[in-house]
PQR file with spaces between the fields and no chain letter, atoms N, CA, C, O and H, PARSE charges and radii, in Angstrom:
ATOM       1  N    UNK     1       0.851   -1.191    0.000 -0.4000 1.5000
ATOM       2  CA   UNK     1       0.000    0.000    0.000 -0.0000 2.0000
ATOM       3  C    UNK     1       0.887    1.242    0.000  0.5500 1.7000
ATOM       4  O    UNK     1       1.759    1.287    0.868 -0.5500 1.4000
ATOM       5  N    UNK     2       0.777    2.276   -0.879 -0.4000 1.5000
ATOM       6  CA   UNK     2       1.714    3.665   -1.009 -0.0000 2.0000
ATOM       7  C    UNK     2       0.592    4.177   -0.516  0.5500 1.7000
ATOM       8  O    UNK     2      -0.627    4.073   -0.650 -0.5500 1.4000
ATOM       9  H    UNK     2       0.069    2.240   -1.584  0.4000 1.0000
ATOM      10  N    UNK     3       1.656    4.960    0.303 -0.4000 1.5000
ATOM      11  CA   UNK     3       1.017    6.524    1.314 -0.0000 2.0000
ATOM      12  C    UNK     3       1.443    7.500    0.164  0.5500 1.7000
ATOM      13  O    UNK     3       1.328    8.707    0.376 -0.5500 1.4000
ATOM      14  H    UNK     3       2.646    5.045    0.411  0.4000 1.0000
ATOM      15  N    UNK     4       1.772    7.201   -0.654 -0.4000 1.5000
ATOM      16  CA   UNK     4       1.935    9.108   -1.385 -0.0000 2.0000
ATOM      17  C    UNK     4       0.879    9.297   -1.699  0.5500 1.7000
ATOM      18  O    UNK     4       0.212    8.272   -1.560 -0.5500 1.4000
ATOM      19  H    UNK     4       1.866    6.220   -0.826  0.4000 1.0000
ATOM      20  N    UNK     5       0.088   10.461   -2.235 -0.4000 1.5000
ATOM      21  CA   UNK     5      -1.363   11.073   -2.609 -0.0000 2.0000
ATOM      22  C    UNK     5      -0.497   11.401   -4.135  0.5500 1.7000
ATOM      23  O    UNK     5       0.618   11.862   -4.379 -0.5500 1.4000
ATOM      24  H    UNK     5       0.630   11.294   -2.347  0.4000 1.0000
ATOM      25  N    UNK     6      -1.636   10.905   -4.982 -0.4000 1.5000
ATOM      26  CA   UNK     6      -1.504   11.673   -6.351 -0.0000 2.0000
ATOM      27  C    UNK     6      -1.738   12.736   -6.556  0.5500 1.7000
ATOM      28  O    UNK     6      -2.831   13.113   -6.133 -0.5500 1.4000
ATOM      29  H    UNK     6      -2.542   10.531   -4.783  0.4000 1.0000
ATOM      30  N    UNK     7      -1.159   13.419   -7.045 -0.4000 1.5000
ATOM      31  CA   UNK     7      -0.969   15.124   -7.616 -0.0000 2.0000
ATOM      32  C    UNK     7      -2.357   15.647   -7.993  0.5500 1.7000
ATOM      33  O    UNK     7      -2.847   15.039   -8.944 -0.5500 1.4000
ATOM      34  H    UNK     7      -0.271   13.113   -7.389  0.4000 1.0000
ATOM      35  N    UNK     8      -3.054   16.555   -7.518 -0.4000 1.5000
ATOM      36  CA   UNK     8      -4.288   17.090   -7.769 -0.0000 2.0000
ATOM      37  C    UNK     8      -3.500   18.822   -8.535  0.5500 1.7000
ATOM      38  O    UNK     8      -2.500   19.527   -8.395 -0.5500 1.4000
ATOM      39  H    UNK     8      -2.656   17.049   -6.746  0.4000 1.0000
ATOM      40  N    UNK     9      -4.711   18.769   -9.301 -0.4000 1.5000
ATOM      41  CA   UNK     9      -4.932   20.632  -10.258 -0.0000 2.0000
ATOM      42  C    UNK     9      -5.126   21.403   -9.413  0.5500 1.7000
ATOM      43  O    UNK     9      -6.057   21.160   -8.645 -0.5500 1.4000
ATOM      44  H    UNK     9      -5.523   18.196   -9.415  0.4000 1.0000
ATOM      45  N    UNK    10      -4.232   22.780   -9.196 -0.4000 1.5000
ATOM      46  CA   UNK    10      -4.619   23.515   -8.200 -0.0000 2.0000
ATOM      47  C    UNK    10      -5.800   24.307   -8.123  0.5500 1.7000
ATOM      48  O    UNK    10      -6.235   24.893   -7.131 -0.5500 1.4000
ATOM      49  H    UNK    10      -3.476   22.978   -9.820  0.4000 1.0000
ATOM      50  N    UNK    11      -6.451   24.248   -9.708 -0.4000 1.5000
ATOM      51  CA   UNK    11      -8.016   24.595   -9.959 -0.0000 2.0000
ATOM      52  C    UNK    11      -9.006   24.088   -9.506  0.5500 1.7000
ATOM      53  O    UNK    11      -9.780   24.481   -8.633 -0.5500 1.4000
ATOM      54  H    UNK    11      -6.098   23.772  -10.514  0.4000 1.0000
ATOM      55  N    UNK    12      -8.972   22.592  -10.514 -0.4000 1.5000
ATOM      56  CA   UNK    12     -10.108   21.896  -10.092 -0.0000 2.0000
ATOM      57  C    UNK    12      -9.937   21.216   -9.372  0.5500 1.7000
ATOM      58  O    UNK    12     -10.748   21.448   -8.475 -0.5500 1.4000
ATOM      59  H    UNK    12      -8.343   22.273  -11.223  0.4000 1.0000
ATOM      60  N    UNK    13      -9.193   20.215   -9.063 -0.4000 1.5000
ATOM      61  CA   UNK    13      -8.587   19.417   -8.269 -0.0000 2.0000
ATOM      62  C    UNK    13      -8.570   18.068   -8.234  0.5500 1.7000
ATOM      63  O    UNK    13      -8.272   17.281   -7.336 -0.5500 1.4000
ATOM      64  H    UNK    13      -8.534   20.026   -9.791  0.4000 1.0000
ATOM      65  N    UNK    14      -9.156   17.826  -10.026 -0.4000 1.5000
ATOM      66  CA   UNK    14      -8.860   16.939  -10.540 -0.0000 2.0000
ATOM      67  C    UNK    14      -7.478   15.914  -10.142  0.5500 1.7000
ATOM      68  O    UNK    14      -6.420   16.460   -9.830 -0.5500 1.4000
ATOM      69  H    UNK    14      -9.398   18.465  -10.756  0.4000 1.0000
ATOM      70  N    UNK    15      -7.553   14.874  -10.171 -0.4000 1.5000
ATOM      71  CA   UNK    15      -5.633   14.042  -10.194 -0.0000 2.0000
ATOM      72  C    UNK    15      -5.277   14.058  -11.428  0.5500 1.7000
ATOM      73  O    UNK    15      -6.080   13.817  -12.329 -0.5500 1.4000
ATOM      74  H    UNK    15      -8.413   14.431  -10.424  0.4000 1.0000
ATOM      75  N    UNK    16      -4.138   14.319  -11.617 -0.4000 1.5000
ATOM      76  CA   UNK    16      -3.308   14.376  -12.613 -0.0000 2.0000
ATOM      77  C    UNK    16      -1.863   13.597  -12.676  0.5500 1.7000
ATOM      78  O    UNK    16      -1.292   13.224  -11.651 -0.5500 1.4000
ATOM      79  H    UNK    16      -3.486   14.515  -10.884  0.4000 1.0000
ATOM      80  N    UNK    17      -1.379   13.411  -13.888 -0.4000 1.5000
ATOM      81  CA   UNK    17      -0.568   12.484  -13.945 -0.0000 2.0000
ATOM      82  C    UNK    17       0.773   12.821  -13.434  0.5500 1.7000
ATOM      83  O    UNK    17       0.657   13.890  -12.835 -0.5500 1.4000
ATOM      84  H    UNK    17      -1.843   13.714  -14.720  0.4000 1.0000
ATOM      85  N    UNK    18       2.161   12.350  -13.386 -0.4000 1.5000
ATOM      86  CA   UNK    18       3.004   12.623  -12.952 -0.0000 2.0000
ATOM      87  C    UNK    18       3.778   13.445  -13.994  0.5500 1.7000
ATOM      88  O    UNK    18       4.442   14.467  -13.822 -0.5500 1.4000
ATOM      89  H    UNK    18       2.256   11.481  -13.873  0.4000 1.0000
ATOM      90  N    UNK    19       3.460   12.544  -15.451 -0.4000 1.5000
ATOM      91  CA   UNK    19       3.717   13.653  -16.342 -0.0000 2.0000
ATOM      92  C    UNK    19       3.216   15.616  -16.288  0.5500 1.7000
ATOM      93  O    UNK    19       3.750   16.693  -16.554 -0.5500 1.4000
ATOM      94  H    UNK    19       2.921   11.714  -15.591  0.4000 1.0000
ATOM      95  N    UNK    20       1.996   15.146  -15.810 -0.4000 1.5000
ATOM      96  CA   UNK    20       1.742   16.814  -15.872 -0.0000 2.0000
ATOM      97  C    UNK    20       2.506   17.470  -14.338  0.5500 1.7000
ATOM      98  O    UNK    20       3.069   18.564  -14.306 -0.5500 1.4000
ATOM      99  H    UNK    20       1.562   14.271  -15.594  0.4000 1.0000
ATOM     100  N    UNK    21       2.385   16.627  -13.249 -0.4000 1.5000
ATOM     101  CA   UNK    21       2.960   17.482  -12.233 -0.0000 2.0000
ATOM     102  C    UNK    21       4.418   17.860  -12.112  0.5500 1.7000
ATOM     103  O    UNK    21       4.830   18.730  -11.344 -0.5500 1.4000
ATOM     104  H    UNK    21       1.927   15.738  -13.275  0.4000 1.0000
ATOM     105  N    UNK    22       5.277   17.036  -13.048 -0.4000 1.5000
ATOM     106  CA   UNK    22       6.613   17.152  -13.361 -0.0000 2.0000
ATOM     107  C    UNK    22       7.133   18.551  -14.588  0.5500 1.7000
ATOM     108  O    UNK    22       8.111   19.295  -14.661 -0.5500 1.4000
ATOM     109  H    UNK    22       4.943   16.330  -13.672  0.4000 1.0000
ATOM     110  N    UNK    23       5.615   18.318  -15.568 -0.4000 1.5000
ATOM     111  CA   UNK    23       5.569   19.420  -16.368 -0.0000 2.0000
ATOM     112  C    UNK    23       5.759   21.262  -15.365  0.5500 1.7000
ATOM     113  O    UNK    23       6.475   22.258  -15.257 -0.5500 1.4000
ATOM     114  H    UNK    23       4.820   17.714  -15.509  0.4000 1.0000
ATOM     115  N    UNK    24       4.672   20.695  -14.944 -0.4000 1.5000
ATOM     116  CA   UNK    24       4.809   22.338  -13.958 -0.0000 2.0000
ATOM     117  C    UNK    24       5.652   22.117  -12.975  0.5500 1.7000
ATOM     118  O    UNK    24       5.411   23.285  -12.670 -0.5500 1.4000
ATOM     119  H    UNK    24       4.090   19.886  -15.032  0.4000 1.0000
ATOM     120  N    UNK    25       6.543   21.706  -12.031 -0.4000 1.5000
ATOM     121  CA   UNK    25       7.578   21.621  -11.315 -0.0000 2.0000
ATOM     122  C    UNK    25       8.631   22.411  -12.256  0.5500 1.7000
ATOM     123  O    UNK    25       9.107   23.500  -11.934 -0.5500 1.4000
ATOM     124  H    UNK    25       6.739   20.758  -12.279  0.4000 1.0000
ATOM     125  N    UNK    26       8.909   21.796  -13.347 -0.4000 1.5000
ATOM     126  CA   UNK    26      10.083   21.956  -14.295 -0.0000 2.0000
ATOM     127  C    UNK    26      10.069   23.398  -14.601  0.5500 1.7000
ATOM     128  O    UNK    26      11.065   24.034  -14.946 -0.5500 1.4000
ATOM     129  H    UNK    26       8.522   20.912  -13.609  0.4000 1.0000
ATOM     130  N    UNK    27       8.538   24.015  -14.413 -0.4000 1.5000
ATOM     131  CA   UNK    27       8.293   25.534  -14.887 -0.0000 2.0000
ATOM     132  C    UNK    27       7.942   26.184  -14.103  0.5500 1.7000
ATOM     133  O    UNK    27       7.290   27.227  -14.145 -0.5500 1.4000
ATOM     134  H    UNK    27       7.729   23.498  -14.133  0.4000 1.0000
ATOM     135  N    UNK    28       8.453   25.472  -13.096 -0.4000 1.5000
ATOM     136  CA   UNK    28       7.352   26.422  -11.576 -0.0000 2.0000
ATOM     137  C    UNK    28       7.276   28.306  -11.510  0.5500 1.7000
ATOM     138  O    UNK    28       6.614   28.990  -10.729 -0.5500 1.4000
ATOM     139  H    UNK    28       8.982   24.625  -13.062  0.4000 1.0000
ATOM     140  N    UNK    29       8.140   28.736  -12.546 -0.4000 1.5000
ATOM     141  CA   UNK    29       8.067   30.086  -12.806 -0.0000 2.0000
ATOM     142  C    UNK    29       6.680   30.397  -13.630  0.5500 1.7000
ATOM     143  O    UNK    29       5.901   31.304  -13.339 -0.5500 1.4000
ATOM     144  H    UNK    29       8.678   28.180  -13.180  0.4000 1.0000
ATOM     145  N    UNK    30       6.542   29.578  -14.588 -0.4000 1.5000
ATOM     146  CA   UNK    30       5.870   30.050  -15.308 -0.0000 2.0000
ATOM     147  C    UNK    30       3.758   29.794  -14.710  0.5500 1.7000
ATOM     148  O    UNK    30       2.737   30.327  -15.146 -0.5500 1.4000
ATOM     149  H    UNK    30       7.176   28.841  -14.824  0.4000 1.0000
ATOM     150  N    UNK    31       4.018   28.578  -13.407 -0.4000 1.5000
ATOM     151  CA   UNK    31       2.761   27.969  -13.149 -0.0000 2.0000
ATOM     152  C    UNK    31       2.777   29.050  -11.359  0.5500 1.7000
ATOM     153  O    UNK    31       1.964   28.654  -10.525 -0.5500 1.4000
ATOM     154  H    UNK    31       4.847   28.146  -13.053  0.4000 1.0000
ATOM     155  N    UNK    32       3.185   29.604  -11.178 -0.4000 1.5000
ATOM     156  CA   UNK    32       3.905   30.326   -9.697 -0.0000 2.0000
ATOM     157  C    UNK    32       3.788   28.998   -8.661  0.5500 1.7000
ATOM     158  O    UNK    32       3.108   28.925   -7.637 -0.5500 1.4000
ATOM     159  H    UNK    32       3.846   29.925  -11.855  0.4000 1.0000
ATOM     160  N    UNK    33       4.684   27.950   -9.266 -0.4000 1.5000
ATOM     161  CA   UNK    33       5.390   26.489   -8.430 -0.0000 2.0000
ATOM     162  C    UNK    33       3.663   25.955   -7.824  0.5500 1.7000
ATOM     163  O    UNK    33       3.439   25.678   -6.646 -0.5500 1.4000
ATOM     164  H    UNK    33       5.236   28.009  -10.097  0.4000 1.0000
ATOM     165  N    UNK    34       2.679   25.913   -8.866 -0.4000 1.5000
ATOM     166  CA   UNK    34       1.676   24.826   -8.220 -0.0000 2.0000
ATOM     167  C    UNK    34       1.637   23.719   -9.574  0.5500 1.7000
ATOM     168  O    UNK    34       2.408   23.961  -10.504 -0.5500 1.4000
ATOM     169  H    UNK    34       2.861   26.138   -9.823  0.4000 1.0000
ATOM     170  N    UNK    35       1.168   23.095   -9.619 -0.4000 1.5000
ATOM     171  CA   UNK    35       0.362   22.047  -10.055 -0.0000 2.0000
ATOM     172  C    UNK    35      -1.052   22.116  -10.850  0.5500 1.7000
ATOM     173  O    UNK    35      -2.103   22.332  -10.246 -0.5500 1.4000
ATOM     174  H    UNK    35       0.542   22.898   -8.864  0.4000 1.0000
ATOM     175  N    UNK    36      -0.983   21.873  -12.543 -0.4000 1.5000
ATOM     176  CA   UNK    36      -2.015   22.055  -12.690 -0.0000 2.0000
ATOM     177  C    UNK    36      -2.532   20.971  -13.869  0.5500 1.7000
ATOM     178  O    UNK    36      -1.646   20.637  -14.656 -0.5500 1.4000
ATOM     179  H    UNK    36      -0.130   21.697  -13.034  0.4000 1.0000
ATOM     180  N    UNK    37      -3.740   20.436  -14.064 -0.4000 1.5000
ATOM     181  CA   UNK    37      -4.025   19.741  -14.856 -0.0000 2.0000
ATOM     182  C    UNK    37      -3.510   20.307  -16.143  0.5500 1.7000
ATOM     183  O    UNK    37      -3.005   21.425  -16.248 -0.5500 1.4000
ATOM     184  H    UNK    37      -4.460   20.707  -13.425  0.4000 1.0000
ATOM     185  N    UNK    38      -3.737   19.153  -17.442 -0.4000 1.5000
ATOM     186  CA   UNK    38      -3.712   19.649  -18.929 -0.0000 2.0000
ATOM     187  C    UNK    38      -4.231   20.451  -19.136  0.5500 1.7000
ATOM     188  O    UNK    38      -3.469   21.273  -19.646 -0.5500 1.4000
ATOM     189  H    UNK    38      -4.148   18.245  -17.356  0.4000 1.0000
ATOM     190  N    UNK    39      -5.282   20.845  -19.055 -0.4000 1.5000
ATOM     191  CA   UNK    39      -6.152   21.919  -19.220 -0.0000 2.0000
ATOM     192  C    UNK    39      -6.222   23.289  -18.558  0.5500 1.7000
ATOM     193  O    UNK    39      -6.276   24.432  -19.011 -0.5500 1.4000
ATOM     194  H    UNK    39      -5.900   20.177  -18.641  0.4000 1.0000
ATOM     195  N    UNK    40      -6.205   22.861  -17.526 -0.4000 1.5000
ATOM     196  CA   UNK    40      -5.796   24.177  -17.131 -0.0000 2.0000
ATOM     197  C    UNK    40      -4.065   24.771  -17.289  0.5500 1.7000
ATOM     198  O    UNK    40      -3.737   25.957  -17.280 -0.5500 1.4000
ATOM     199  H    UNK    40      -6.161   21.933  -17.157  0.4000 1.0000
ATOM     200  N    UNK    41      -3.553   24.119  -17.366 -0.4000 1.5000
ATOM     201  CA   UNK    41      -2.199   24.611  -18.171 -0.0000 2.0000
ATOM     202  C    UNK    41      -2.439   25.219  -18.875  0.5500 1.7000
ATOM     203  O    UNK    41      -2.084   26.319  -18.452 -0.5500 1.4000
ATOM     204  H    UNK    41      -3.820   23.155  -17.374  0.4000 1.0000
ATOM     205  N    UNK    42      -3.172   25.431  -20.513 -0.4000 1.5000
ATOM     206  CA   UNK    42      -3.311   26.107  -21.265 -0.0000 2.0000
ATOM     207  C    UNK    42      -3.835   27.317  -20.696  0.5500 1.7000
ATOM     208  O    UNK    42      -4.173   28.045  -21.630 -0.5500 1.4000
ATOM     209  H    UNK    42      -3.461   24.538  -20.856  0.4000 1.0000
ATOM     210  N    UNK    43      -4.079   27.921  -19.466 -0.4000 1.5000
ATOM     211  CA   UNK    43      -4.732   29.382  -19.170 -0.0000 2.0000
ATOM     212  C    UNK    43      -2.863   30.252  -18.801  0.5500 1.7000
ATOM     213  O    UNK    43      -2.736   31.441  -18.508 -0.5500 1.4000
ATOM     214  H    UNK    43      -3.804   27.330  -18.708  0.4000 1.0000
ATOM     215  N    UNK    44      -1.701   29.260  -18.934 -0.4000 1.5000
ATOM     216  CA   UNK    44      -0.599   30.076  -18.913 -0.0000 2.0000
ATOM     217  C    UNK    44      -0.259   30.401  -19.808  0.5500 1.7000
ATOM     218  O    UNK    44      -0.289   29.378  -20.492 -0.5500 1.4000
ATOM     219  H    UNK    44      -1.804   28.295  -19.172  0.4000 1.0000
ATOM     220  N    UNK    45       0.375   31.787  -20.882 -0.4000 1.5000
ATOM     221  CA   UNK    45       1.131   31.609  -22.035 -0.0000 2.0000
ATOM     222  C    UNK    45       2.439   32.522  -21.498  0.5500 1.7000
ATOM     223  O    UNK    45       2.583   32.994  -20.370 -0.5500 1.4000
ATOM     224  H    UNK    45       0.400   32.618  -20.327  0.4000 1.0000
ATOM     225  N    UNK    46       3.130   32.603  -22.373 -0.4000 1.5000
ATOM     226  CA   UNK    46       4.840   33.289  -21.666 -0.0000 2.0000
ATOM     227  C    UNK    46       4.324   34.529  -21.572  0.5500 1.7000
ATOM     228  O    UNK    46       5.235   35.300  -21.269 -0.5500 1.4000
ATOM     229  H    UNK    46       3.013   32.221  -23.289  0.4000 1.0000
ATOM     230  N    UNK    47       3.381   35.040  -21.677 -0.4000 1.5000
ATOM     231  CA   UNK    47       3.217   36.669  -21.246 -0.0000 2.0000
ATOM     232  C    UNK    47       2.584   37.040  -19.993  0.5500 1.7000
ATOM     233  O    UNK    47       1.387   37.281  -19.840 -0.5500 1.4000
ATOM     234  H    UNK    47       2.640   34.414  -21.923  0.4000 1.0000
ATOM     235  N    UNK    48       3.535   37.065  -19.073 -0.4000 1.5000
ATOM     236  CA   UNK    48       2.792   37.510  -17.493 -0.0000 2.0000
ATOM     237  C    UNK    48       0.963   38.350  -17.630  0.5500 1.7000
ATOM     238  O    UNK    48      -0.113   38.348  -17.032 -0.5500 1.4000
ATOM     239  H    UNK    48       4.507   36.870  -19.197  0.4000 1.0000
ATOM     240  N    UNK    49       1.505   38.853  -18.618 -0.4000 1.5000
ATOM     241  CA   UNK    49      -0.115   39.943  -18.369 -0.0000 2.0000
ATOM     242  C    UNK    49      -1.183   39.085  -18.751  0.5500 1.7000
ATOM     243  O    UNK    49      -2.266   39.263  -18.194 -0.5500 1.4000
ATOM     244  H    UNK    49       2.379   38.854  -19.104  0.4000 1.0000
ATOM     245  N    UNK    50      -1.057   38.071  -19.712 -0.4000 1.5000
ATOM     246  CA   UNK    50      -2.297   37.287  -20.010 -0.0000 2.0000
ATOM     247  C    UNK    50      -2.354   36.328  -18.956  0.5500 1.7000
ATOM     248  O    UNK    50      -3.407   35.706  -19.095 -0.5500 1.4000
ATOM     249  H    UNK    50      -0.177   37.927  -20.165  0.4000 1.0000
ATOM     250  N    UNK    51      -1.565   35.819  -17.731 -0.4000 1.5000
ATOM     251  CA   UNK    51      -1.791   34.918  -16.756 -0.0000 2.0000
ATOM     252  C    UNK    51      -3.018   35.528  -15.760  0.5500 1.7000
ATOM     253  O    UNK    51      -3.266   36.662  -15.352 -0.5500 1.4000
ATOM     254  H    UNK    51      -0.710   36.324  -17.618  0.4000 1.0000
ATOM     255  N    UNK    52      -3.586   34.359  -15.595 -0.4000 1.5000
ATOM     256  CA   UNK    52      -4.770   34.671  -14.140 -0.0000 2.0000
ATOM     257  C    UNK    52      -5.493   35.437  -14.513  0.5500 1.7000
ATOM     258  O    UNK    52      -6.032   36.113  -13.637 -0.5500 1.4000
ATOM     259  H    UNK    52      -3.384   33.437  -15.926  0.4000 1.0000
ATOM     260  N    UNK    53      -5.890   35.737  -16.058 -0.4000 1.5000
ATOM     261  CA   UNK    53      -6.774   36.878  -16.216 -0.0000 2.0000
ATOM     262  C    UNK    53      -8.247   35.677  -16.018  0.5500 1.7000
ATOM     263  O    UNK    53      -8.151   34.451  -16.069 -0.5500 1.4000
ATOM     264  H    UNK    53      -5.452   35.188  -16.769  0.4000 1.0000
ATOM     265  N    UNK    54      -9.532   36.474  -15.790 -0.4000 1.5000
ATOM     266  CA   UNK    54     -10.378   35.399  -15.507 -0.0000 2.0000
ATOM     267  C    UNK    54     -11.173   34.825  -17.103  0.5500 1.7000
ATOM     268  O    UNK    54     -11.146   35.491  -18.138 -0.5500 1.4000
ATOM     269  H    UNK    54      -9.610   37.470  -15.748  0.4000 1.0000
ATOM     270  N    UNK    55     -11.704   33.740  -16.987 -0.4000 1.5000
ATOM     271  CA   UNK    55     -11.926   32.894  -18.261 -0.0000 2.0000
ATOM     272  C    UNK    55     -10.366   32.038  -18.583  0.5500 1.7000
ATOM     273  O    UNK    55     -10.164   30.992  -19.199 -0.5500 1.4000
ATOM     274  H    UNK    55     -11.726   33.199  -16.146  0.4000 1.0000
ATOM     275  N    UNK    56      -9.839   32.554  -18.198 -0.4000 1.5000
ATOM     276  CA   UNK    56      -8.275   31.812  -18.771 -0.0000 2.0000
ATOM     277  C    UNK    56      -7.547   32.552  -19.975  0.5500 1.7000
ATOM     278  O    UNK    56      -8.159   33.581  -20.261 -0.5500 1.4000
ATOM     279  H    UNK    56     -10.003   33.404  -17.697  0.4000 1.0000
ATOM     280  N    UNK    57      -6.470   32.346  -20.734 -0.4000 1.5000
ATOM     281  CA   UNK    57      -5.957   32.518  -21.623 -0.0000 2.0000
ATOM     282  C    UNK    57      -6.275   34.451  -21.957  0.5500 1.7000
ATOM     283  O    UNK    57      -6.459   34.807  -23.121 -0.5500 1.4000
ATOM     284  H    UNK    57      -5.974   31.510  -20.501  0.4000 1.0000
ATOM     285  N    UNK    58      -6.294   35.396  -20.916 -0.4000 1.5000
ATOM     286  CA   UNK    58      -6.329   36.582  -20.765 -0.0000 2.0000
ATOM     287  C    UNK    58      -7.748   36.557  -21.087  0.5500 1.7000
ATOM     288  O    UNK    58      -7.274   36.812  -22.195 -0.5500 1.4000
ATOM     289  H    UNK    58      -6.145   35.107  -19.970  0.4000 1.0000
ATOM     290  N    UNK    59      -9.063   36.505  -21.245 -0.4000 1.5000
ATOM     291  CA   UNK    59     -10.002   37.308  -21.525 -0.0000 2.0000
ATOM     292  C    UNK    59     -10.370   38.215  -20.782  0.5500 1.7000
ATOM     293  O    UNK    59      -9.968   38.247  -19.619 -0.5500 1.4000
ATOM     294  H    UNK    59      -9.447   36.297  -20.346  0.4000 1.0000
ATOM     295  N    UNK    60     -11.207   39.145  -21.271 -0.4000 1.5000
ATOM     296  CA   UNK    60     -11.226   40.739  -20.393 -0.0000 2.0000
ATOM     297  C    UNK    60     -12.750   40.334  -19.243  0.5500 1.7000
ATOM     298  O    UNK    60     -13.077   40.722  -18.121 -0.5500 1.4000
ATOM     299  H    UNK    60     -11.534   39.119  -22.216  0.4000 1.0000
ATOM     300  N    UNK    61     -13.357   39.382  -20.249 -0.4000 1.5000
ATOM     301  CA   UNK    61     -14.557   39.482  -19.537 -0.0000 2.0000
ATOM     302  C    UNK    61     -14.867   39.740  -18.634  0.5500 1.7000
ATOM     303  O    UNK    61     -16.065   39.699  -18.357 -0.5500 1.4000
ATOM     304  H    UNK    61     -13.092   39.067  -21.161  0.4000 1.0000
């Protein structure tokens, strides 16, 4: 029996694979060092100003 807990999205909180939690570790600059599903990955792009805007992927809405 493993005591480790699988990696949850810091959104939804979906589990995610090790591939994706290794993905954002590796970029923890670009994710500000959390954990996030496939999908929600795509709401980062290399331009600080479009991060965390709400809807994802900068919308103004």
């Amino acid at each position: 029996m493993s005591d480790q807990k699988q990696p949850t999205c810091a959104l939804c909180g979906q589990e995610i694979s090790e591939e994706e939690s290794d993905f954002c570790l590796a970029n923890s600059g670009r994710f500000n060092g959390q954990v996030f599903c496939s999908e929600h990955q795509k709401r980062f792009s290399a331009c600080p100003a479009m991060r965390w805007q709400p809807g994802g992927r900068g919308s103004m809405h």
